[in-house]
C-alpha atoms as a printed R data frame, in Angstrom:
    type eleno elety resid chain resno       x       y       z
1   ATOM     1    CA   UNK     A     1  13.772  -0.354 -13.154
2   ATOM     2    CA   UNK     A     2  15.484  -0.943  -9.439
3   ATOM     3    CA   UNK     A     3  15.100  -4.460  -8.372
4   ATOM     4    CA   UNK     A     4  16.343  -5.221  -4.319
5   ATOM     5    CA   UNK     A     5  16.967  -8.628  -3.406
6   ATOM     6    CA   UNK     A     6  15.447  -9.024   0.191
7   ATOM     7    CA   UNK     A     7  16.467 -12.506   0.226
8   ATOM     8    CA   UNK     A     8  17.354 -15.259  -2.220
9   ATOM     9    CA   UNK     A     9  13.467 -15.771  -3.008
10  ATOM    10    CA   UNK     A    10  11.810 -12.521  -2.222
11  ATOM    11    CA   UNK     A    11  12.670  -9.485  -4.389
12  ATOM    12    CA   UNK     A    12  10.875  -5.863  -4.600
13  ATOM    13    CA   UNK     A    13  10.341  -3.874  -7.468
14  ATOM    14    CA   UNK     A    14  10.155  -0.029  -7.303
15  ATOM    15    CA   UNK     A    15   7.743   1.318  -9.854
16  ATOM    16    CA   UNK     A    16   8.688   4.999 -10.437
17  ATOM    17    CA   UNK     A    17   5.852   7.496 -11.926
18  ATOM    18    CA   UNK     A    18   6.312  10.178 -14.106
19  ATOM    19    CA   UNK     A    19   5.025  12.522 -11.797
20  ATOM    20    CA   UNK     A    20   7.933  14.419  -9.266
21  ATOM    21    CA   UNK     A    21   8.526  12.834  -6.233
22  ATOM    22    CA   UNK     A    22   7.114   9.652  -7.179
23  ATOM    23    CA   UNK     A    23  10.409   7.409  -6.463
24  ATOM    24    CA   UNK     A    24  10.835   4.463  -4.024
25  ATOM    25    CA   UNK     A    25   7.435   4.949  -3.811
26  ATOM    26    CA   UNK     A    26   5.072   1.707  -4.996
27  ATOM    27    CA   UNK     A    27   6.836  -1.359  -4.760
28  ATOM    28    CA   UNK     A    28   5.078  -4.694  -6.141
29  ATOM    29    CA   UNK     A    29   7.044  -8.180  -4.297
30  ATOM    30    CA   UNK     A    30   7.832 -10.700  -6.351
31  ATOM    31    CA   UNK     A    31   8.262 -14.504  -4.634
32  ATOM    32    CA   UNK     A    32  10.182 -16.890  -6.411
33  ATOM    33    CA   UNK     A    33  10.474 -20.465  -6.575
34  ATOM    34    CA   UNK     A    34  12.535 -21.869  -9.666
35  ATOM    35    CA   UNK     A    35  10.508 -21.086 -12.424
36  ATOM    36    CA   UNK     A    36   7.616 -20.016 -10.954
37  ATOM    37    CA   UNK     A    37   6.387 -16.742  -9.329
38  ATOM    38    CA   UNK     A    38   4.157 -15.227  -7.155
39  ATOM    39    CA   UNK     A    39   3.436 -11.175  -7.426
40  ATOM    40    CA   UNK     A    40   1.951  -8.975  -4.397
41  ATOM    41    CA   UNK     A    41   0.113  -5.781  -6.189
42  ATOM    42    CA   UNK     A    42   1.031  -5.206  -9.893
43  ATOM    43    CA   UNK     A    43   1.091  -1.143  -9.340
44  ATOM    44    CA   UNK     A    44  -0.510   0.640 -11.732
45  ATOM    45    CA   UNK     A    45  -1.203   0.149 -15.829
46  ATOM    46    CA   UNK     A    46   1.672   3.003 -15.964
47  ATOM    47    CA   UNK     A    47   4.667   1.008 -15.163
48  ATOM    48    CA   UNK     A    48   3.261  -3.028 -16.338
49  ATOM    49    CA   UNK     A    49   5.570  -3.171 -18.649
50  ATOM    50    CA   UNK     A    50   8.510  -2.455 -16.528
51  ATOM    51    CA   UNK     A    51   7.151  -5.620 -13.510
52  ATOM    52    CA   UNK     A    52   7.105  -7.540 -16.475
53  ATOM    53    CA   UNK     A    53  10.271  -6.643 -17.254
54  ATOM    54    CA   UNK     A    54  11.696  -7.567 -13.752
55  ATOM    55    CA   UNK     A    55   9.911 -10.881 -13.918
56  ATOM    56    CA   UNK     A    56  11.678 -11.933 -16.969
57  ATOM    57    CA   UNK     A    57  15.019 -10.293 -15.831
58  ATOM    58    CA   UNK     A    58  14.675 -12.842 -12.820
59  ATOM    59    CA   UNK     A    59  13.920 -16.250 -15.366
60  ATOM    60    CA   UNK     A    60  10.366 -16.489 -13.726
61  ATOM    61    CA   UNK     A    61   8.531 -18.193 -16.714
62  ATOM    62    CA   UNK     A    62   4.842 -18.435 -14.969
63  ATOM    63    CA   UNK     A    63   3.173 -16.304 -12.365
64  ATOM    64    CA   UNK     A    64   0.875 -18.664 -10.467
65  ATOM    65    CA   UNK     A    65  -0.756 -16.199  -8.082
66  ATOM    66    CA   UNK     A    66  -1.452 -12.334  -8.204
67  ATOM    67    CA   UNK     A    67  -2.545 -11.487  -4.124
68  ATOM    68    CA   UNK     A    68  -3.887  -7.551  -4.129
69  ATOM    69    CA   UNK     A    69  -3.577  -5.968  -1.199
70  ATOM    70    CA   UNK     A    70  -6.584  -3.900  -2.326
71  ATOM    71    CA   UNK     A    71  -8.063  -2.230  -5.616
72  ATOM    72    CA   UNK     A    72  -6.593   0.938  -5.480
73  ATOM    73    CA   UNK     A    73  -5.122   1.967  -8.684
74  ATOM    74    CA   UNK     A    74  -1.309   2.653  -7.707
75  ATOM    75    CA   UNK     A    75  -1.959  -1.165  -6.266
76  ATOM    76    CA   UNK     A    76  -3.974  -2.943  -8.425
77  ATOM    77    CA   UNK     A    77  -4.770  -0.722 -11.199
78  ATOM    78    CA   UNK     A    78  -2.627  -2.959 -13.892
79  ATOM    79    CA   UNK     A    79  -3.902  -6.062 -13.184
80  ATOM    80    CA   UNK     A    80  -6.160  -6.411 -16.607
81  ATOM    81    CA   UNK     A    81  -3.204  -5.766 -18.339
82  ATOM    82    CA   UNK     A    82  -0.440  -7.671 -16.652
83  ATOM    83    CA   UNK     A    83  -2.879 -10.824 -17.748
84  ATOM    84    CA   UNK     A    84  -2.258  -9.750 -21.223
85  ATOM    85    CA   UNK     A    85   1.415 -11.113 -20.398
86  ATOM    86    CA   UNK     A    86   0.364 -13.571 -18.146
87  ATOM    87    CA   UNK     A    87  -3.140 -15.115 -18.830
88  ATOM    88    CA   UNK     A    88  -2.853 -18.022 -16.488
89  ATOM    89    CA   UNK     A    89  -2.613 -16.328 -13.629
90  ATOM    90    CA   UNK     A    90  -4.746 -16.146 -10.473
91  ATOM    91    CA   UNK     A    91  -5.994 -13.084  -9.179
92  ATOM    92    CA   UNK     A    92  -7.064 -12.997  -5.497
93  ATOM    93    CA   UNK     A    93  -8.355 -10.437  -4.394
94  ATOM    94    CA   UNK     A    94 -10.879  -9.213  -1.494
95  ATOM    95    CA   UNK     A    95 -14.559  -9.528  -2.280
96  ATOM    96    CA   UNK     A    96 -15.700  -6.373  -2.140
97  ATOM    97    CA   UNK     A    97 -13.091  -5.450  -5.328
98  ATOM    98    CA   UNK     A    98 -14.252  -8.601  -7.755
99  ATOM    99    CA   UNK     A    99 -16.403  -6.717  -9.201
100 ATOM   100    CA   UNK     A   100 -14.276  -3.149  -9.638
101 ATOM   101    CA   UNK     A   101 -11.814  -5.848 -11.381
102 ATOM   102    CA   UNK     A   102 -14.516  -6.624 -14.154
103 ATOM   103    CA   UNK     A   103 -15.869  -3.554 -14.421
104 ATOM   104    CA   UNK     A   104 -13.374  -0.285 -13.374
105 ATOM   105    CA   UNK     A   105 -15.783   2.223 -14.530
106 ATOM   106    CA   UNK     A   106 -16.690   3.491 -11.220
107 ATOM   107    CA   UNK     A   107 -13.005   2.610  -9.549
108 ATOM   108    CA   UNK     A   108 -11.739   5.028 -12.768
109 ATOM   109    CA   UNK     A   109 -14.055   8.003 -12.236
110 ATOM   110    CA   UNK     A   110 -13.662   8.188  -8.282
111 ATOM   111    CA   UNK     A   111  -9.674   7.670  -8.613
112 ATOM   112    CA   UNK     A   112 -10.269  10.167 -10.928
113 ATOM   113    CA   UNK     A   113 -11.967  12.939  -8.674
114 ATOM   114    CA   UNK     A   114  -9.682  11.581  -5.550
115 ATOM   115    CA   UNK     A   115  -6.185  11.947  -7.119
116 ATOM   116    CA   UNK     A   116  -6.690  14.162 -10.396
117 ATOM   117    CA   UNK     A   117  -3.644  14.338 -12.273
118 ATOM   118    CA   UNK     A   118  -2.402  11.673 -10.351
119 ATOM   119    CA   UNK     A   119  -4.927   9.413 -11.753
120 ATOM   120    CA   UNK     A   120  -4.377  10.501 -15.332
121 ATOM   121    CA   UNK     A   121  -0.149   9.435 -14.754
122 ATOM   122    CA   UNK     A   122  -1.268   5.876 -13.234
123 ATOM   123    CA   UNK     A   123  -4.047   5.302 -16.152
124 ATOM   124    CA   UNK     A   124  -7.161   3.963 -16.842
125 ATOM   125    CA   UNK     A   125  -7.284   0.192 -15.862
126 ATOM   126    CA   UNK     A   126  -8.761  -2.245 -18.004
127 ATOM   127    CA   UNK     A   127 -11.287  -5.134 -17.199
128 ATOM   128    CA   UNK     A   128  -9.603  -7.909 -15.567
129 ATOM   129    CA   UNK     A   129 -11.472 -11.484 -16.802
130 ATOM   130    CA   UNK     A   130 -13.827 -12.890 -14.502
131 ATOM   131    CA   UNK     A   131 -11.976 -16.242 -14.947
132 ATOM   132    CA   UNK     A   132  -9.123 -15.055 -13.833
133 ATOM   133    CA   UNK     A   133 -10.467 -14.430 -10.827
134 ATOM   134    CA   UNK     A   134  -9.690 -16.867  -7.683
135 ATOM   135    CA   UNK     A   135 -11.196 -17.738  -4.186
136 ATOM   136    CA   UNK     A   136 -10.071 -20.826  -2.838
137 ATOM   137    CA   UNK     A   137  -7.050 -21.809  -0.691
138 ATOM   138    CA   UNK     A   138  -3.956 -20.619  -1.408
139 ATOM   139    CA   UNK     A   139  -0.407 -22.407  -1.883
140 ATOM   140    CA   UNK     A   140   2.127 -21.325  -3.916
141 ATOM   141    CA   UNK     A   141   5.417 -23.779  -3.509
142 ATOM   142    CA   UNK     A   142   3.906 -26.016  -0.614
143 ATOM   143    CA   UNK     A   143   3.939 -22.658   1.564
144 ATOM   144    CA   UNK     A   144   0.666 -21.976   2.625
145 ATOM   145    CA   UNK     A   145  -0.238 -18.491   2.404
146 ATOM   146    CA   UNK     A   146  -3.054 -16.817   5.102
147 ATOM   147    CA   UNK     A   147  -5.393 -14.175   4.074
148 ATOM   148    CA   UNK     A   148  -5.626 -11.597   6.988
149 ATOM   149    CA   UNK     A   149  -8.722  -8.956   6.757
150 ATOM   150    CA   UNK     A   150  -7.638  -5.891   7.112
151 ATOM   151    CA   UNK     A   151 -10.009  -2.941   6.280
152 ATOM   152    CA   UNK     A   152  -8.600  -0.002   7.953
153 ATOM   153    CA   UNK     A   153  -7.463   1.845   4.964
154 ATOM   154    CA   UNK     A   154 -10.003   0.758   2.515
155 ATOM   155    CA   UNK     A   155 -13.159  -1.724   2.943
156 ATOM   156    CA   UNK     A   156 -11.803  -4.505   0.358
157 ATOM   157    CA   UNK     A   157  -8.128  -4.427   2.186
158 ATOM   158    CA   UNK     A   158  -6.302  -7.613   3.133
159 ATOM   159    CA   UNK     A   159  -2.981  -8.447   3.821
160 ATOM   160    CA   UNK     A   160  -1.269 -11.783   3.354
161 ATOM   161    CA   UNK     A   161   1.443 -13.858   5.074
162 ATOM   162    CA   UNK     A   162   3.914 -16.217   3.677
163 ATOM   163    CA   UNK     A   163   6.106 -18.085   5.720
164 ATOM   164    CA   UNK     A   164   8.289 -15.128   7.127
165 ATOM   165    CA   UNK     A   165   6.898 -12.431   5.186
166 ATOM   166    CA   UNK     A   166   3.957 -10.463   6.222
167 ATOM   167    CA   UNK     A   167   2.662  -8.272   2.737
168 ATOM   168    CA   UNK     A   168   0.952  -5.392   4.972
169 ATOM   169    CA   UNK     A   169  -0.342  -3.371   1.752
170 ATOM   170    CA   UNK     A   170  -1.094   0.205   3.280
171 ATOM   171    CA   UNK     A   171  -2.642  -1.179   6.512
172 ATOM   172    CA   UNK     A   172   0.272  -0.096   8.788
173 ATOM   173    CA   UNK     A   173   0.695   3.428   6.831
174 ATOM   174    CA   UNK     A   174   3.300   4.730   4.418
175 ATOM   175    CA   UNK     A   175   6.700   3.882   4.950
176 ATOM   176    CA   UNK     A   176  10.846   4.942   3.715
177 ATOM   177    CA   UNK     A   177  13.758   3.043   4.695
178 ATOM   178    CA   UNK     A   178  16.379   5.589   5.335
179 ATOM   179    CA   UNK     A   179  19.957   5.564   6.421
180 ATOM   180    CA   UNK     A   180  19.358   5.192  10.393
181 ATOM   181    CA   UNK     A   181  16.115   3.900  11.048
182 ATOM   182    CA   UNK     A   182  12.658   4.663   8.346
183 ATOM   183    CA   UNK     A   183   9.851   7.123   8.267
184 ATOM   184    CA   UNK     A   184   6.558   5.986   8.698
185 ATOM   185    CA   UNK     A   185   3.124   8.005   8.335
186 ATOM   186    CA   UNK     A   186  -1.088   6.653   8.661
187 ATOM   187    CA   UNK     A   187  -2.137   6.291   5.808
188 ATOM   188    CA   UNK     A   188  -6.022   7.337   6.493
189 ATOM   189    CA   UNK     A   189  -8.171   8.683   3.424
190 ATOM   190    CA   UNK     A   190 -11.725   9.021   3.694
191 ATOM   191    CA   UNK     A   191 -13.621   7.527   4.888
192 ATOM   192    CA   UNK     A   192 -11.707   6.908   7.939
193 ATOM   193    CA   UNK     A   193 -13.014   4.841  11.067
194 ATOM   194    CA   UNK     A   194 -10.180   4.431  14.096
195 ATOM   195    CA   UNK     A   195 -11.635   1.273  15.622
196 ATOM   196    CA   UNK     A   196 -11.580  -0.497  12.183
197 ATOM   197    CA   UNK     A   197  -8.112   0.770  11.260
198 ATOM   198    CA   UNK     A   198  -7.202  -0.551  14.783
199 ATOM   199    CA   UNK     A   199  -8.629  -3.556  15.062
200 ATOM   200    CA   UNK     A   200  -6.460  -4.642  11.079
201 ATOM   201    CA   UNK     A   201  -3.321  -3.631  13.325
202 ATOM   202    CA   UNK     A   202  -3.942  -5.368  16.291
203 ATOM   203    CA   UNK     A   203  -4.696  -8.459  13.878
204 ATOM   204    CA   UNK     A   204  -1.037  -8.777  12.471
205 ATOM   205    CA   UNK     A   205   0.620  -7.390  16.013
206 ATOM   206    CA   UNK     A   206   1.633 -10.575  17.205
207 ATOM   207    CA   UNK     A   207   2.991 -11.315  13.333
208 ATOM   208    CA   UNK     A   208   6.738 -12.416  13.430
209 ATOM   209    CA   UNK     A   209   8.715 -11.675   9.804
210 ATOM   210    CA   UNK     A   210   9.947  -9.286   7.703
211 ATOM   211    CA   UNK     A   211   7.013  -6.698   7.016
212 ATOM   212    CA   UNK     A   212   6.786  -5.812   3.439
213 ATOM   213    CA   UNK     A   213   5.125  -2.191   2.948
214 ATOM   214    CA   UNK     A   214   2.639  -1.111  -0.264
215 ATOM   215    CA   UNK     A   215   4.693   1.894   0.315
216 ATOM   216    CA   UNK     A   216   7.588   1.404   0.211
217 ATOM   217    CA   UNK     A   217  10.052  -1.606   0.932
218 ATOM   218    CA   UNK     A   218  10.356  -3.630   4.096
219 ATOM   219    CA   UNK     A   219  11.458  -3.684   7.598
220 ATOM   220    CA   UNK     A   220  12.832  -7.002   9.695
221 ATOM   221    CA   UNK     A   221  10.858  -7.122  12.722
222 ATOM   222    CA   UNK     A   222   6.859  -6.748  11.614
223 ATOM   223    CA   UNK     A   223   5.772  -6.870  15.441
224 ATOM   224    CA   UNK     A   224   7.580  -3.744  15.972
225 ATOM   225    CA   UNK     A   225   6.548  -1.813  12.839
226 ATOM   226    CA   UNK     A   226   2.955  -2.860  14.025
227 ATOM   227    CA   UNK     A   227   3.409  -1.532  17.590
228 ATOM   228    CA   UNK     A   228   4.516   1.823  16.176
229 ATOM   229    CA   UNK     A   229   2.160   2.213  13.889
230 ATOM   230    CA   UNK     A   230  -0.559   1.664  16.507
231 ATOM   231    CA   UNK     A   231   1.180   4.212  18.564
232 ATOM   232    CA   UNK     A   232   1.524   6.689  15.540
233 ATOM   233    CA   UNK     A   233  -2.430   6.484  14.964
234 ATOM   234    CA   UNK     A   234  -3.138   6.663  18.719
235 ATOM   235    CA   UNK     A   235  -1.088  10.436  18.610
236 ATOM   236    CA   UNK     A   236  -2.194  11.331  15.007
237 ATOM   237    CA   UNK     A   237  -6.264  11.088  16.509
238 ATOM   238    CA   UNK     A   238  -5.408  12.857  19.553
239 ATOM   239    CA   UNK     A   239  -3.841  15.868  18.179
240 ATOM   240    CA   UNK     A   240  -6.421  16.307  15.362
241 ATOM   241    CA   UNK     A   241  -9.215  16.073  18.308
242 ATOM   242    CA   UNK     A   242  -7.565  18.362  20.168
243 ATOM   243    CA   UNK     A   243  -7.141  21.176  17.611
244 ATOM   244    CA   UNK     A   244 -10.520  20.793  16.175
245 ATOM   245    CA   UNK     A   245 -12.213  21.262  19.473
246 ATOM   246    CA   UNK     A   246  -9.976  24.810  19.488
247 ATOM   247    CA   UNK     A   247  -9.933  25.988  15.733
248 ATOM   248    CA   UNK     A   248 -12.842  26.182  13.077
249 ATOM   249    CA   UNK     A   249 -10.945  26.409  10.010
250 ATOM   250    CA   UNK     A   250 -10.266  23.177   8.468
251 ATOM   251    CA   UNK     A   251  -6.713  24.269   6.779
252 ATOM   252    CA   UNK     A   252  -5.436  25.678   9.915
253 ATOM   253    CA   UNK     A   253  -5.875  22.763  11.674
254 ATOM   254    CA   UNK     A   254  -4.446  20.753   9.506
255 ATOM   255    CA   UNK     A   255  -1.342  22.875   8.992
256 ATOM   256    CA   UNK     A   256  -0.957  23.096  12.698
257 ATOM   257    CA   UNK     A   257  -1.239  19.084  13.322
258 ATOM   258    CA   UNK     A   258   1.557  18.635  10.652
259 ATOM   259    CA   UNK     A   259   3.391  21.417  12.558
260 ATOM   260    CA   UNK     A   260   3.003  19.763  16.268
261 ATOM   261    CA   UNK     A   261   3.301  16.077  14.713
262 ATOM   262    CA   UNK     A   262   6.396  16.989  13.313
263 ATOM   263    CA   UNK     A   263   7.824  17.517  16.805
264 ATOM   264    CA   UNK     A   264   5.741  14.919  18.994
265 ATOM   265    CA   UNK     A   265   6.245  11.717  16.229
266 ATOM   266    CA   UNK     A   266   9.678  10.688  15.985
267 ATOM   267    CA   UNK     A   267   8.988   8.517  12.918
268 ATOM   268    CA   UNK     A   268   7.317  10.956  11.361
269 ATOM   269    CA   UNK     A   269   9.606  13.525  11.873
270 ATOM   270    CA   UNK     A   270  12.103  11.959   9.735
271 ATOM   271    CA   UNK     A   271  10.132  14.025   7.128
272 ATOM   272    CA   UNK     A   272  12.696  16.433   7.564
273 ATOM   273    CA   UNK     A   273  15.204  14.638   6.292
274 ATOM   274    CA   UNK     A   274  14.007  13.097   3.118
275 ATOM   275    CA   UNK     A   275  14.594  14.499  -0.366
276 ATOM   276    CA   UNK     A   276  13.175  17.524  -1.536
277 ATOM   277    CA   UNK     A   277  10.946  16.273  -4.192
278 ATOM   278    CA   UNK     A   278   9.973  13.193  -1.962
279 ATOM   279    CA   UNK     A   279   8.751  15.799   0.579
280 ATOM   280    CA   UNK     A   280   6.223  17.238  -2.267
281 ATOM   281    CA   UNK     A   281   4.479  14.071  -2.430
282 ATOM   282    CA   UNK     A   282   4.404  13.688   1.079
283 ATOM   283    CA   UNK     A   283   2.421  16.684   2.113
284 ATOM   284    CA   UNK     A   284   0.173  16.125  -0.791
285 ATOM   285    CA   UNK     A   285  -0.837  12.328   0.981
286 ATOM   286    CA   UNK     A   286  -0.201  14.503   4.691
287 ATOM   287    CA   UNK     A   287  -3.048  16.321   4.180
288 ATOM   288    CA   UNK     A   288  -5.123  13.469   2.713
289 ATOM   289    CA   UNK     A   289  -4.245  11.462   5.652
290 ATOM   290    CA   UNK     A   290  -4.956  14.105   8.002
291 ATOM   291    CA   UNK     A   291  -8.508  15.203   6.438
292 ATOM   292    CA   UNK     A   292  -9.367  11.534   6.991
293 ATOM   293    CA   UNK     A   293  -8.235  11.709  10.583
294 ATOM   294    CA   UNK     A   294 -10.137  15.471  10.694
295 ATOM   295    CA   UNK     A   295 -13.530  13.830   9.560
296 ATOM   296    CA   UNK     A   296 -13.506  11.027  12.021
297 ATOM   297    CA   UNK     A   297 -12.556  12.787  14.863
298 ATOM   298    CA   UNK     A   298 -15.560  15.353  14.182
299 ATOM   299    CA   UNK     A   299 -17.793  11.837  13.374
């Protein structure tokens, strides 16, 4: 369990996999206030025992608040069972997931035939009760907290902002903190639609705080992790149009928009620096992100 202090009331949690690679990877946020706690995406039923851990490591006695970025398993996959350690506490999540909460049949089998073995390492989620479940306002320690809709990686994502901290979820990509400056890649599965995926950024671009990533940890100045990403997505669609107007074959253009990205994106060309087994699960989400881009740009 690696817990990092981002300041004296905001912590992240890494939640490691058992799968290679899968390191400083899903982080769930943790808010603290005395006693009292607020969590950002509980990660997957995999690793609940070792957020729960964390929370008790830092004297938080009662999570008031769960906020989900979005339903995805690696986000939200754990939250029927993190209720088994905390039954009080309010789940908010978008709409459109309520009812993949209460019943994750359907989330299960399509994580399933999305992510494979992947799927099997994060596990099945269990039915999160409908009670549990809240919609109104949102306060957690007399801060205010504003629910921002922001569907441009899935339908039922949102992102939230407290005070200084902006919890982006995956709606400005996938992100590393390295030793000079961070990597940062779309993060654009099917069904991908630009002007959606646009329109979320340009929502938080004029955000001031610390931006706090789904994947993985957190840069000081959100505006400018927003601009970049806009710019990332902007290149990303044009060289995917481009090569798909010249070649048939769906692997070869993917393999040769990794290739010319890799030279043209100077945050995601940092690629080449990062650890070998980081790299593996990298391409694997590459090529997702780039078959999302592929199937948009050829409508």
């Amino acid at each position: 369990m690696k817990i990092i202090e981002v300041t004296d009331e905001l912590y992240l949690v890494d939640l490691p996999q058992n799968l290679e690679g899968f390191r400083d990877f899903i982080s769930s946020w943790i808010l603290k206030h005395e006693s009292k706690g607020l969590v950002v995406d509980v990660g997957p039923s995999s690793t609940i025992k070792k957020l729960v851990e964390a929370i008790r490591y830092l004297k938080i006695d009662e999570v008031e608040y769960v906020l989900l970025t979005h339903i995805h398993i690696d986000h939200a996959g754990g939250v029927g069972e993190f209720l088994n350690y905390y039954p009080n506490a309010k789940v908010v999540v978008h709409e459109k997931g309520i009812k993949h909460l209460i019943n994750p049949e359907k989330l299960w089998t399509s994580s399933k035939e999305v992510l494979g073995e992947i799927a099997e390492a994060y596990k099945k989620p269990i039915p999160v009760n409908e009670e549990n479940v809240y919609t109104g306002d949102v306060e957690f320690c007399g801060k205010t907290v504003e629910i921002v809709k922001t569907p441009g990686h899935a339908p039922h994502h949102q992102s939230y902002i407290i005070g200084d901290y902006v919890f982006l979820g995956e709606s400005a990509g996938v992100h590393m903190s390295l030793k000079e400056g961070y990597y940062l890649r779309p993060a654009t599965p099917p069904r991908f639609i630009y002007d959606v995926y646009e329109e979320s950024l340009k929502k938080l671009s004029k955000v001031d705080g610390i931006a706090c990533f789904g994947h993985f940890g957190f840069e000081k100045n959100c505006r400018e992790v927003i601009s970049s990403a806009r710019e990332q997505i902007s290149l990303w669609i044009e060289v995917v149009k481009r090569l798909a107007s010249e070649v048939e074959n769906e692997r070869e253009i993917i393999e040769n928009a990794k290739r010319e990205l890799l030279k043209r994106d100077k945050l995601f060309s940092r690629y080449k620096i990062l650890d070998e087994d980081i790299k593996k699960r990298e391409d694997y989400f590459i090529e997702n992100s780039l078959k999302g881009i592929l199937g948009y740009v050829k409508g």
